[in-house]
N, C-alpha and C positions, 0 to 999 in steps of 0.2 A: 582347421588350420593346417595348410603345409606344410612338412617338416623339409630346411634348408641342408639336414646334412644325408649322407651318404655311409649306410653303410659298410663297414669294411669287418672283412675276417682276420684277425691278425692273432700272432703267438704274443705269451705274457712281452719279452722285447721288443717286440716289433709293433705291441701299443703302446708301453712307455714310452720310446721315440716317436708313433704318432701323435700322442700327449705333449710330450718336450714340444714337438714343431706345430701343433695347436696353439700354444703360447707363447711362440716368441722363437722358439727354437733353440740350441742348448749356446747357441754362443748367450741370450739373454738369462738363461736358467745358472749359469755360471758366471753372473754376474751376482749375484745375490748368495750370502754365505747363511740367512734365517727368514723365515717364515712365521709372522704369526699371527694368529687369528685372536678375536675378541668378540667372546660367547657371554649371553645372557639364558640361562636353561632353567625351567623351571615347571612347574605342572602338576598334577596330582597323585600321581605316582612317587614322583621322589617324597613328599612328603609322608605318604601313606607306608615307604621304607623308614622312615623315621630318618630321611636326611635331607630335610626342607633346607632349601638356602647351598648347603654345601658345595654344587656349579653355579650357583646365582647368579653372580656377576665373573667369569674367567679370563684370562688372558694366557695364552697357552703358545709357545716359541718353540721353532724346533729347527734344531741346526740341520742344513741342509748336506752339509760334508762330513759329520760325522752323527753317530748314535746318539743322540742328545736330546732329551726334550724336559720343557721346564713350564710351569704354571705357579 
């Protein structure tokens, strides 16, 4: 399978604005003040830690403007 994308050399800032204008570009990325994802983890490791279940089912938010994040 051919791969569609191209790549590029860029410094850590000049891939996060690649990134921002991969997705919409920062006028859409400043449109949204949270993010957040809805994880189901599980598998034999966590159990054999003795913490079966404890990401099971997650819901995980994180403010996009400021240090925040919540589960």
């Amino acid at each position: 399978m051919a791969g569609t994308y191209k790549a590029v050399k860029a410094s850590p800032p000049d891939l996060a604005m690649l990134a921002i204008e991969a997705h919409g570009g920062l006028e859409r990325w400043n449109r949204f003040s949270t993010v957040s994802v809805h994880g189901i983890n599980g598998g034999v490791f966590w159990g054999a830690k003795g913490k079966a279940g404890v990401l099971g089912d997650v819901t995980v938010t994180v403010d996009t403007r400021n240090e925040k994040v919540s589960h």
